[in-house]
PDB file with one MODEL, atoms N, CA, C and O in Angstrom:
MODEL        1
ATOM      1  N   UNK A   1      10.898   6.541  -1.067  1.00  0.00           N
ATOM      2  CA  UNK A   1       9.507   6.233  -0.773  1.00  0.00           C
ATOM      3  C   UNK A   1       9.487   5.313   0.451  1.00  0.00           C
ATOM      4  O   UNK A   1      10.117   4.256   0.425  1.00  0.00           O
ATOM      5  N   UNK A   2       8.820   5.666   1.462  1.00  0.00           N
ATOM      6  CA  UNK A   2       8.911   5.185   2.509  1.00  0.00           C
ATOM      7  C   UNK A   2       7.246   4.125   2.686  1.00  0.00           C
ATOM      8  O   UNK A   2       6.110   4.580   2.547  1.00  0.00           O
ATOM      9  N   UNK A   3       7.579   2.823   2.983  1.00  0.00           N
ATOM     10  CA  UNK A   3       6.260   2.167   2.965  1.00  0.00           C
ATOM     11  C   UNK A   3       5.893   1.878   4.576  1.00  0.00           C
ATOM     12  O   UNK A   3       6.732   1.163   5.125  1.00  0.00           O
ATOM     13  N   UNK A   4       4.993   2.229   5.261  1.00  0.00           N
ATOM     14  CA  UNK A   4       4.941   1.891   6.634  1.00  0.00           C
ATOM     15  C   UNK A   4       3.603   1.358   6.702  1.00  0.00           C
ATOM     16  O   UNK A   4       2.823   1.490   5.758  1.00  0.00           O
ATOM     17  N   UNK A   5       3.222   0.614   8.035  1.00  0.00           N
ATOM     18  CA  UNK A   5       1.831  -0.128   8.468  1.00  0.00           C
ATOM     19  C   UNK A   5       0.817   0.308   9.179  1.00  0.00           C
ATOM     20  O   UNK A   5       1.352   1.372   9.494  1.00  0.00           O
ATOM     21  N   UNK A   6      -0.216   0.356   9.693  1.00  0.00           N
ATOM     22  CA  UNK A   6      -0.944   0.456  10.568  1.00  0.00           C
ATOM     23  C   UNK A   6      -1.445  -0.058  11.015  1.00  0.00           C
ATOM     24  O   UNK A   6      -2.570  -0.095  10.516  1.00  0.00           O
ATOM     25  N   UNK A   7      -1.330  -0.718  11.959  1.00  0.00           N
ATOM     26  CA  UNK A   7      -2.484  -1.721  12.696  1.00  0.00           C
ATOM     27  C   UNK A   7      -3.689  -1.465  13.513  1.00  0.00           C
ATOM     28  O   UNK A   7      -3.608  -0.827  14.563  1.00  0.00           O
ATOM     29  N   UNK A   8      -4.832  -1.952  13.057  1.00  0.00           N
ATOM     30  CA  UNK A   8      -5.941  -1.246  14.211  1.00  0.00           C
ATOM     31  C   UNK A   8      -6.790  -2.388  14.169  1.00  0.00           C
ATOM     32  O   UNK A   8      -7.810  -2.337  13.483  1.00  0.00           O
ATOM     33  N   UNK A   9      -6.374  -3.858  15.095  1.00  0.00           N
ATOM     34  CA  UNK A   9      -7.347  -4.561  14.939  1.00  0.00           C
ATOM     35  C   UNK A   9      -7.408  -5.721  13.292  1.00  0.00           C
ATOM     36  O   UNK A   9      -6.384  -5.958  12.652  1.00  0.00           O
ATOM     37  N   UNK A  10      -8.253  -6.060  13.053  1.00  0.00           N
ATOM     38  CA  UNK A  10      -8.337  -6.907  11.925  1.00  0.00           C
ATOM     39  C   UNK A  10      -8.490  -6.231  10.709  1.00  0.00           C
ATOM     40  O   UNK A  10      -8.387  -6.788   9.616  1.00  0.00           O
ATOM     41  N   UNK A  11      -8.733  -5.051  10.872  1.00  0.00           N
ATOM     42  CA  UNK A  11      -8.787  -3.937   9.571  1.00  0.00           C
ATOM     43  C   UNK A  11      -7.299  -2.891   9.885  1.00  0.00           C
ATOM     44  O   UNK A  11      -7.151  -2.073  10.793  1.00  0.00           O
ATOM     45  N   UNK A  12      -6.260  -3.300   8.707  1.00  0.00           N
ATOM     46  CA  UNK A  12      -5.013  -2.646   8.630  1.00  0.00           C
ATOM     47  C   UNK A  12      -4.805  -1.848   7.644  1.00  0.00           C
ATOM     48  O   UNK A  12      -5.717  -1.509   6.890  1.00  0.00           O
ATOM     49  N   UNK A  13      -3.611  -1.452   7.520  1.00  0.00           N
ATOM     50  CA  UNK A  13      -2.902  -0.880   5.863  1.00  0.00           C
ATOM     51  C   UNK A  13      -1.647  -0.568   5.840  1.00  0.00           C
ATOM     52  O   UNK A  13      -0.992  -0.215   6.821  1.00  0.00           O
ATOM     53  N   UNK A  14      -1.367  -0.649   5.047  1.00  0.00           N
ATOM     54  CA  UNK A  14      -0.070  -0.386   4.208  1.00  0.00           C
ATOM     55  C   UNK A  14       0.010   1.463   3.867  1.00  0.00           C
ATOM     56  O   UNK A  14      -0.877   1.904   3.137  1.00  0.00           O
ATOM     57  N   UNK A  15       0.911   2.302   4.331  1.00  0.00           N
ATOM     58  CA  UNK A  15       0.956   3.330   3.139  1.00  0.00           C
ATOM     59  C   UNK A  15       1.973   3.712   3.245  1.00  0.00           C
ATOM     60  O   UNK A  15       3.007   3.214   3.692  1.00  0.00           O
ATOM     61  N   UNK A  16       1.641   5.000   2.670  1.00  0.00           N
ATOM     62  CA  UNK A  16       3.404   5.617   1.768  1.00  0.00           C
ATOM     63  C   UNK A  16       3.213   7.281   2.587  1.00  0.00           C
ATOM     64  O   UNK A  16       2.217   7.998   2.690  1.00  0.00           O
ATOM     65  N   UNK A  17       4.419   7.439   2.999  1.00  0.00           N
ATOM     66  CA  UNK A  17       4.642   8.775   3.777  1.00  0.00           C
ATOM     67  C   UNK A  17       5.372   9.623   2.577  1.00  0.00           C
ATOM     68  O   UNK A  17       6.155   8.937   1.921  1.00  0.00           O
ATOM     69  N   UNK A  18       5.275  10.748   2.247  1.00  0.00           N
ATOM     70  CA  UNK A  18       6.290  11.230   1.343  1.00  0.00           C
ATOM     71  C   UNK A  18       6.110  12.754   2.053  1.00  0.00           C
ATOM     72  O   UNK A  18       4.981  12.992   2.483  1.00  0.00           O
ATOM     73  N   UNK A  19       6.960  13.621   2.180  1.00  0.00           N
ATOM     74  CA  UNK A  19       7.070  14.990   3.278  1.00  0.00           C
ATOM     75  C   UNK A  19       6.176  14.861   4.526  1.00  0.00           C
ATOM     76  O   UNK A  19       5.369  15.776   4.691  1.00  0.00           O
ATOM     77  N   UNK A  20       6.195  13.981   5.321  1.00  0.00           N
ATOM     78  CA  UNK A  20       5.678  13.665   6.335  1.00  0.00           C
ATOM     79  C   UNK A  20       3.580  13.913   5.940  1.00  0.00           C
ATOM     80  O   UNK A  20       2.717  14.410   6.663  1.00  0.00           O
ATOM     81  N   UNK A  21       3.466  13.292   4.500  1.00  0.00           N
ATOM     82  CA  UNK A  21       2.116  13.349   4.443  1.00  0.00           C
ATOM     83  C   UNK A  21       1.695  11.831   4.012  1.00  0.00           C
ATOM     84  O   UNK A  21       2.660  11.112   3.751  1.00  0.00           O
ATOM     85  N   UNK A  22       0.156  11.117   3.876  1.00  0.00           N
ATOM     86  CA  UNK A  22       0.260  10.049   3.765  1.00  0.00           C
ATOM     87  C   UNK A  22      -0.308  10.446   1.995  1.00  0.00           C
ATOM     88  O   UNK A  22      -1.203  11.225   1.664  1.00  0.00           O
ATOM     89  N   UNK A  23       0.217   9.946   1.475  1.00  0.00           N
ATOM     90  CA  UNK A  23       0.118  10.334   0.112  1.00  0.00           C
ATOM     91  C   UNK A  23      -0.416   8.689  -0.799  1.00  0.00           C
ATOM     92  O   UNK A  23      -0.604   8.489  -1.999  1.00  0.00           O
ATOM     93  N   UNK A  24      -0.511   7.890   0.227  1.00  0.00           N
ATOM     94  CA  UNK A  24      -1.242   6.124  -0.921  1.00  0.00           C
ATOM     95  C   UNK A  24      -1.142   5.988   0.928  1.00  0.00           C
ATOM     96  O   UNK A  24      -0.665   6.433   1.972  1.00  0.00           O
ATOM     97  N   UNK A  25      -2.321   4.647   0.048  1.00  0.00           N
ATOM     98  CA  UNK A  25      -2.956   3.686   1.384  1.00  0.00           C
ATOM     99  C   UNK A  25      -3.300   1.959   0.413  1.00  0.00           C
ATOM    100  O   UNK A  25      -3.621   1.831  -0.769  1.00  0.00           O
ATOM    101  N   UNK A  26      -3.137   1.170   1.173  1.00  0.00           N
ATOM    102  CA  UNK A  26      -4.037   0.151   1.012  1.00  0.00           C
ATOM    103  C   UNK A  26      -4.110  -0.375   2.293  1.00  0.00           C
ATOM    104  O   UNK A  26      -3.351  -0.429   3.261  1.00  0.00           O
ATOM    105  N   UNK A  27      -5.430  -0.813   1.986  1.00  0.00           N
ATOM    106  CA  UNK A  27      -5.703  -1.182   3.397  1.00  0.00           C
ATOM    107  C   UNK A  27      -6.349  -2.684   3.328  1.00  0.00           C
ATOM    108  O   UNK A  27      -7.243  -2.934   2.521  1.00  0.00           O
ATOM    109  N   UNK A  28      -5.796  -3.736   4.298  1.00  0.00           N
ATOM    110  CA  UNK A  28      -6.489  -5.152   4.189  1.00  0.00           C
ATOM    111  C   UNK A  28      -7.065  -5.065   5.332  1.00  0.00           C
ATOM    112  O   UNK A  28      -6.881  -4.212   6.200  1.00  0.00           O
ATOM    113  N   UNK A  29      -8.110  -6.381   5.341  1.00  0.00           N
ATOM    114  CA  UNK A  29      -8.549  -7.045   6.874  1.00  0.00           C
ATOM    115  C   UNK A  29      -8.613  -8.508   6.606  1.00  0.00           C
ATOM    116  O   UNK A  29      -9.092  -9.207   5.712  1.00  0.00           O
ATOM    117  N   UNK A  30      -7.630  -8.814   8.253  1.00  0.00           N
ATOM    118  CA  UNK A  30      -7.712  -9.997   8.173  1.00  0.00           C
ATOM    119  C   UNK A  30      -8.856 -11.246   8.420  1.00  0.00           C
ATOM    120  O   UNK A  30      -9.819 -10.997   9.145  1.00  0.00           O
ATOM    121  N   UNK A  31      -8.761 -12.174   7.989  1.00  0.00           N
ATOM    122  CA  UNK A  31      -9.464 -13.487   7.805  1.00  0.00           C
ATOM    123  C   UNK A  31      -9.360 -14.701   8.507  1.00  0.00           C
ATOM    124  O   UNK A  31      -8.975 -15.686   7.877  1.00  0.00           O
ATOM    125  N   UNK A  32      -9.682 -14.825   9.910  1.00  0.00           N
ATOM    126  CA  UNK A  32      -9.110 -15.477  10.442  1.00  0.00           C
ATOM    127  C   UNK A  32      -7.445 -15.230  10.845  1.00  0.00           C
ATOM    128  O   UNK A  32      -7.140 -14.091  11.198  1.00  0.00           O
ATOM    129  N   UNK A  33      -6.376 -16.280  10.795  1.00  0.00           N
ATOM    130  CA  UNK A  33      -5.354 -16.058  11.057  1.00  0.00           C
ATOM    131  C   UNK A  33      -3.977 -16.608  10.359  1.00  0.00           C
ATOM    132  O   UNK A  33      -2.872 -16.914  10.808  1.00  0.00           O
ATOM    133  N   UNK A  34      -4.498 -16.591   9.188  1.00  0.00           N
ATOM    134  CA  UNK A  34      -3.761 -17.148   7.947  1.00  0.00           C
ATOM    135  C   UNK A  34      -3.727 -16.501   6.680  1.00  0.00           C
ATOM    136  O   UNK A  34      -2.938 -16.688   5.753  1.00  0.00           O
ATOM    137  N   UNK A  35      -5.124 -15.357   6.800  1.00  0.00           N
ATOM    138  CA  UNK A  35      -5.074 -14.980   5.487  1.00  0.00           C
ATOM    139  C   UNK A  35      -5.405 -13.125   6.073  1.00  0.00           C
ATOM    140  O   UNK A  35      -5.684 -12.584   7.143  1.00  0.00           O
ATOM    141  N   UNK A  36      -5.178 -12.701   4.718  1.00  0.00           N
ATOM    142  CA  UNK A  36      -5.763 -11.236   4.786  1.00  0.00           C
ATOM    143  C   UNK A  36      -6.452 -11.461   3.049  1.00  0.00           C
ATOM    144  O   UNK A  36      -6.408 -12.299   2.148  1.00  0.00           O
ATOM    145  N   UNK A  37      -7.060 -10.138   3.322  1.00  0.00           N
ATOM    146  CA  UNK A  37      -8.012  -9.578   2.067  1.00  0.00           C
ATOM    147  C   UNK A  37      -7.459  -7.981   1.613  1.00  0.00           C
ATOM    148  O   UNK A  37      -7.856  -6.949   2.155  1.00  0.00           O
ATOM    149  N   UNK A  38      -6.923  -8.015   1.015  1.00  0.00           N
ATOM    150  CA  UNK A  38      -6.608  -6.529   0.166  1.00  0.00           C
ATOM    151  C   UNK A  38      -7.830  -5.513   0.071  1.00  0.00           C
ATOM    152  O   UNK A  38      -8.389  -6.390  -0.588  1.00  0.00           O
ATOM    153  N   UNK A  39      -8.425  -4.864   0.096  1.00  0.00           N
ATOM    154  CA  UNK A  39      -9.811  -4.539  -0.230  1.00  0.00           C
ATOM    155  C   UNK A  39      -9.813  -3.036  -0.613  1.00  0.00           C
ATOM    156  O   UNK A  39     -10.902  -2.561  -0.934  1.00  0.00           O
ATOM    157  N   UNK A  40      -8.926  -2.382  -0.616  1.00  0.00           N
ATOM    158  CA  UNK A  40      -9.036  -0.796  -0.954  1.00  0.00           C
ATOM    159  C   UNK A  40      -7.377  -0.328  -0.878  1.00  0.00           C
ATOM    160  O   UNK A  40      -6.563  -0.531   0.023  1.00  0.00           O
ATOM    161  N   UNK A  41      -7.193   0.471  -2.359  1.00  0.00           N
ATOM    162  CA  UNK A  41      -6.340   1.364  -2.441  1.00  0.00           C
ATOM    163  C   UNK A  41      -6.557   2.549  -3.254  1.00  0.00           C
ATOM    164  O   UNK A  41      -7.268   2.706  -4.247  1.00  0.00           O
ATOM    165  N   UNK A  42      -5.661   3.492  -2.515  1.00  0.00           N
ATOM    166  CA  UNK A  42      -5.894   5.210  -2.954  1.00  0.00           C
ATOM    167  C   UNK A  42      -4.300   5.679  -3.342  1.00  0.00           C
ATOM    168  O   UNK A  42      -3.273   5.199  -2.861  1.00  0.00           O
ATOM    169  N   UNK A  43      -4.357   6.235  -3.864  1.00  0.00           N
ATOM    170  CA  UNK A  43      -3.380   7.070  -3.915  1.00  0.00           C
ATOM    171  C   UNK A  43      -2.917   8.019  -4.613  1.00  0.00           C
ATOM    172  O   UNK A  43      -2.518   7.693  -5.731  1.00  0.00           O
ATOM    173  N   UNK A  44      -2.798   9.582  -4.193  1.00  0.00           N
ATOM    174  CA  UNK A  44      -3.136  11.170  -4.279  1.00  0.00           C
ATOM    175  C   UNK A  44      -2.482  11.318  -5.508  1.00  0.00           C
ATOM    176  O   UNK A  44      -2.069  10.355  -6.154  1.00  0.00           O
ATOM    177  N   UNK A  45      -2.372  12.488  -5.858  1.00  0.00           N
ATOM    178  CA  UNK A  45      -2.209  12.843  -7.522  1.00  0.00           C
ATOM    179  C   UNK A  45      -0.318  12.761  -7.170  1.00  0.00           C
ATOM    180  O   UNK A  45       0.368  12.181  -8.011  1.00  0.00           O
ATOM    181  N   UNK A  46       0.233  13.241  -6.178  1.00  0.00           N
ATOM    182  CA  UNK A  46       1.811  13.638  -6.573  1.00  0.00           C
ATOM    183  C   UNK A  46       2.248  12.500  -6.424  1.00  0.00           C
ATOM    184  O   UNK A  46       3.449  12.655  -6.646  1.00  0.00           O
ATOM    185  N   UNK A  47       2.040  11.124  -6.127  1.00  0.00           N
ATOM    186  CA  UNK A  47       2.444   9.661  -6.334  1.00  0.00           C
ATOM    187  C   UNK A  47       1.811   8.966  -7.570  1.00  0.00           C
ATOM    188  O   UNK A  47       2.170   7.825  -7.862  1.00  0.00           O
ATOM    189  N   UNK A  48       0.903   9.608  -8.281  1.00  0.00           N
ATOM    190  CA  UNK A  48       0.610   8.970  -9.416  1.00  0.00           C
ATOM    191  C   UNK A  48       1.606   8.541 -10.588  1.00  0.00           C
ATOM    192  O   UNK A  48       2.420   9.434 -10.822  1.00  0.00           O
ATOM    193  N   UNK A  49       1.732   7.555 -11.279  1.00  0.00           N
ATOM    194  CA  UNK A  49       2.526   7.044 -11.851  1.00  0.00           C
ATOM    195  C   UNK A  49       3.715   6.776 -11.716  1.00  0.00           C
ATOM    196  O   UNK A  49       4.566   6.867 -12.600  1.00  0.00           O
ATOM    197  N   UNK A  50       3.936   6.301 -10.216  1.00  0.00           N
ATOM    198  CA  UNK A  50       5.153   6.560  -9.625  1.00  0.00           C
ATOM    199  C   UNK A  50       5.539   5.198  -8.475  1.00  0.00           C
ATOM    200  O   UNK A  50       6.325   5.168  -7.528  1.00  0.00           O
ATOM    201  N   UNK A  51       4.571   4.099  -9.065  1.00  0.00           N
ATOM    202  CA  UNK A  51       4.290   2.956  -8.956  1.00  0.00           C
ATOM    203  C   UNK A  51       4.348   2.793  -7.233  1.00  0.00           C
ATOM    204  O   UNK A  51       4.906   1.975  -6.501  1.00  0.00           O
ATOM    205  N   UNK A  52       3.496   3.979  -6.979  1.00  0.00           N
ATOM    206  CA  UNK A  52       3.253   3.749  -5.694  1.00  0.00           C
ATOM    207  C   UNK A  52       2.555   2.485  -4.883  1.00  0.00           C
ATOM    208  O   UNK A  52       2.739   1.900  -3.816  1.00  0.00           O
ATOM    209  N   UNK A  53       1.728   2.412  -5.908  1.00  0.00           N
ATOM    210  CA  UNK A  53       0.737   1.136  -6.291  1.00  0.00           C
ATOM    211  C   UNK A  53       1.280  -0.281  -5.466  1.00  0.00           C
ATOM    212  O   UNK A  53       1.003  -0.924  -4.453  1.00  0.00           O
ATOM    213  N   UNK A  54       2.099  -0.303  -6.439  1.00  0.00           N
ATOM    214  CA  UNK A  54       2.950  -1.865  -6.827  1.00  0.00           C
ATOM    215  C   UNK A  54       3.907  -2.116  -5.184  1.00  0.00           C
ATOM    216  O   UNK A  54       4.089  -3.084  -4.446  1.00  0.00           O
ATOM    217  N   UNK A  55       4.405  -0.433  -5.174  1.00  0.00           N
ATOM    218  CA  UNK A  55       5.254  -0.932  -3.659  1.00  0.00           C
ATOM    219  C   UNK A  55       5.012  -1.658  -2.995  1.00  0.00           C
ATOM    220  O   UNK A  55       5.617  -2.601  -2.486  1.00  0.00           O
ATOM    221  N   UNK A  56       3.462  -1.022  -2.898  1.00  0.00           N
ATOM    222  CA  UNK A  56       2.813  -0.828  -1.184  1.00  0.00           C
ATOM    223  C   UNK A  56       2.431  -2.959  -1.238  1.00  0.00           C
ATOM    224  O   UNK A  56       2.758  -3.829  -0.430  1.00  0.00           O
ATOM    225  N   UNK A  57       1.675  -3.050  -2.508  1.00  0.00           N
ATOM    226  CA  UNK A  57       1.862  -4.575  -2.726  1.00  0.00           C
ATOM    227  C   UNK A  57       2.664  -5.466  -2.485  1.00  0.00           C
ATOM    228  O   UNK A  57       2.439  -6.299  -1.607  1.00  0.00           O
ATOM    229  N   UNK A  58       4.029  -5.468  -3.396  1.00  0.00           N
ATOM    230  CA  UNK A  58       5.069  -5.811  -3.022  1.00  0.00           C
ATOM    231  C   UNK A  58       5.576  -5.945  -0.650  1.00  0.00           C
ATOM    232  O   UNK A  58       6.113  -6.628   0.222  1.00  0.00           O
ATOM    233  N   UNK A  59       4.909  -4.824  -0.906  1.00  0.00           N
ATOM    234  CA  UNK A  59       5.341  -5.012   1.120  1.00  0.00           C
ATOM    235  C   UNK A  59       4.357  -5.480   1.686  1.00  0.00           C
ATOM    236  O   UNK A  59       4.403  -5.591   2.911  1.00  0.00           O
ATOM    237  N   UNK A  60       3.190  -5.889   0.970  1.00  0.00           N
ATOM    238  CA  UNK A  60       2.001  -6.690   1.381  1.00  0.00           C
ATOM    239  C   UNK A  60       3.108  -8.007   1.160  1.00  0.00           C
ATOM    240  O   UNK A  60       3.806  -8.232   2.148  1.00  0.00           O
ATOM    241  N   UNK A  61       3.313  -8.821   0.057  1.00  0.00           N
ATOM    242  CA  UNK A  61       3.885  -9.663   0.119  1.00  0.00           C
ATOM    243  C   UNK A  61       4.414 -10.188   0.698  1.00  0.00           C
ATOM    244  O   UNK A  61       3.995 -11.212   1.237  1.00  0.00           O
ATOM    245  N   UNK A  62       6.007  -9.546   0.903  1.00  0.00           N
ATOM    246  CA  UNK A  62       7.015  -9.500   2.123  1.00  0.00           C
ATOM    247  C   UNK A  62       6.262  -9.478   3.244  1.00  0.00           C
ATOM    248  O   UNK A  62       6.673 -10.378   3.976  1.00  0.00           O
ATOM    249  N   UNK A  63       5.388  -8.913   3.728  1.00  0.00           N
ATOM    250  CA  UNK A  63       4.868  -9.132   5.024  1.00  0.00           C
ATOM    251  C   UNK A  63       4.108 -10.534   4.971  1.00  0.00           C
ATOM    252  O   UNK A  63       4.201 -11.296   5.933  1.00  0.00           O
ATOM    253  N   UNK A  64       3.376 -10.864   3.875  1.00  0.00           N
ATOM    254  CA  UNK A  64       2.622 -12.237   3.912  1.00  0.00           C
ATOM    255  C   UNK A  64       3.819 -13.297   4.481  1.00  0.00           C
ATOM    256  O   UNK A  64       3.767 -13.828   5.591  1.00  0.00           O
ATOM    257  N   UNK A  65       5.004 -13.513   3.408  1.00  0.00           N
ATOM    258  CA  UNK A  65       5.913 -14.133   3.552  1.00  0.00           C
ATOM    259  C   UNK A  65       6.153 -14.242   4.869  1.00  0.00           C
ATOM    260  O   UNK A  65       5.640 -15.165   5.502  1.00  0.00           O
ATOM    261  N   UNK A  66       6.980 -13.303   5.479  1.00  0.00           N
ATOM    262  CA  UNK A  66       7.219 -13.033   6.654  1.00  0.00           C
ATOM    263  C   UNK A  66       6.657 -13.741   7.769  1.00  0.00           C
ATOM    264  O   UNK A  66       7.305 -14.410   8.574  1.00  0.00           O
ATOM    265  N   UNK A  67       4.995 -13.494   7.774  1.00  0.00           N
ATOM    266  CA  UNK A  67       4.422 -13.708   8.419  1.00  0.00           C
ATOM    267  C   UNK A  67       3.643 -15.765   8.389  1.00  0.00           C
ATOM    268  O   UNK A  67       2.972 -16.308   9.267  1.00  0.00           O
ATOM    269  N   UNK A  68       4.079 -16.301   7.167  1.00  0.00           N
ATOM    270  CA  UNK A  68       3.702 -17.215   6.890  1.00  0.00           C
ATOM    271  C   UNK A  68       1.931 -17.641   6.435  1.00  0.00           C
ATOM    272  O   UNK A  68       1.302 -18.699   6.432  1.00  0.00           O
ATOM    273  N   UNK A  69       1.654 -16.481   6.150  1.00  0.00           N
ATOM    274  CA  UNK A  69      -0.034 -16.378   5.348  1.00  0.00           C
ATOM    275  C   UNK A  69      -0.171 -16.133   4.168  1.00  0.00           C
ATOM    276  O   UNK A  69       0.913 -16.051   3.590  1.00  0.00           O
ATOM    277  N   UNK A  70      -1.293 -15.929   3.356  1.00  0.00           N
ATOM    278  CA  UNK A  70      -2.018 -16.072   2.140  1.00  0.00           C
ATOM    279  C   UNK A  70      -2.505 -14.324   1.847  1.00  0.00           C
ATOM    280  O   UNK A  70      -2.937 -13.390   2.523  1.00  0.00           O
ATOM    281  N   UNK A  71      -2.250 -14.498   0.880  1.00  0.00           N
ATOM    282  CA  UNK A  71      -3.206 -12.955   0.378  1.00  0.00           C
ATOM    283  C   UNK A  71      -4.054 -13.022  -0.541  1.00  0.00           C
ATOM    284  O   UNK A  71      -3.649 -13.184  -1.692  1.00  0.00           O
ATOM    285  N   UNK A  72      -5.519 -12.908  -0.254  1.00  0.00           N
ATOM    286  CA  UNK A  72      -6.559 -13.337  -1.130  1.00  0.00           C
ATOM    287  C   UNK A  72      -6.770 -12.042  -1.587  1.00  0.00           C
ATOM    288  O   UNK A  72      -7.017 -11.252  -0.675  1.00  0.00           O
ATOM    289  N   UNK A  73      -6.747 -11.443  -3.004  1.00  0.00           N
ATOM    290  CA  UNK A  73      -6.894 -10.311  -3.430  1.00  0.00           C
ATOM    291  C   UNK A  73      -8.037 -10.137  -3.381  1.00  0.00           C
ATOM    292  O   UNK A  73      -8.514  -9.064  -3.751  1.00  0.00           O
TER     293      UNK A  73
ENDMDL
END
């Protein structure tokens, strides 16, 4: 399961590529320059229960970390 980013500005996301399709998304926007906001996730029937979910979170994290900011759910 591959987790990759998108950046477009203060409205981003997180998703999941699986046979070169985007199969989950979450998408934040940031808050100033310390925080982001989680605000929407999807993700298609052949990643269901397959804790596509949790990844894409988890690499929200790691990126918070990373980045030294806050994640206001």
């Amino acid at each position: 399961m591959e987790i990759l980013r998108k950046v477009n500005g203060n409205k981003s996301e997180f998703y999941i590529l699986e046979n070169k399709i985007e199969e989950a998304m979450m998408s934040y926007t940031w808050v100033g320059r310390d925080n982001i906001i989680i605000d929407h996730t999807e993700v298609n029937e052949p990643l269901k229960g397959k804790n596509g979910s949790k990844q894409m979170v988890l690499k929200a994290v790691e990126f918070a970390r990373e980045k030294g900011i806050k994640i206001i759910p």
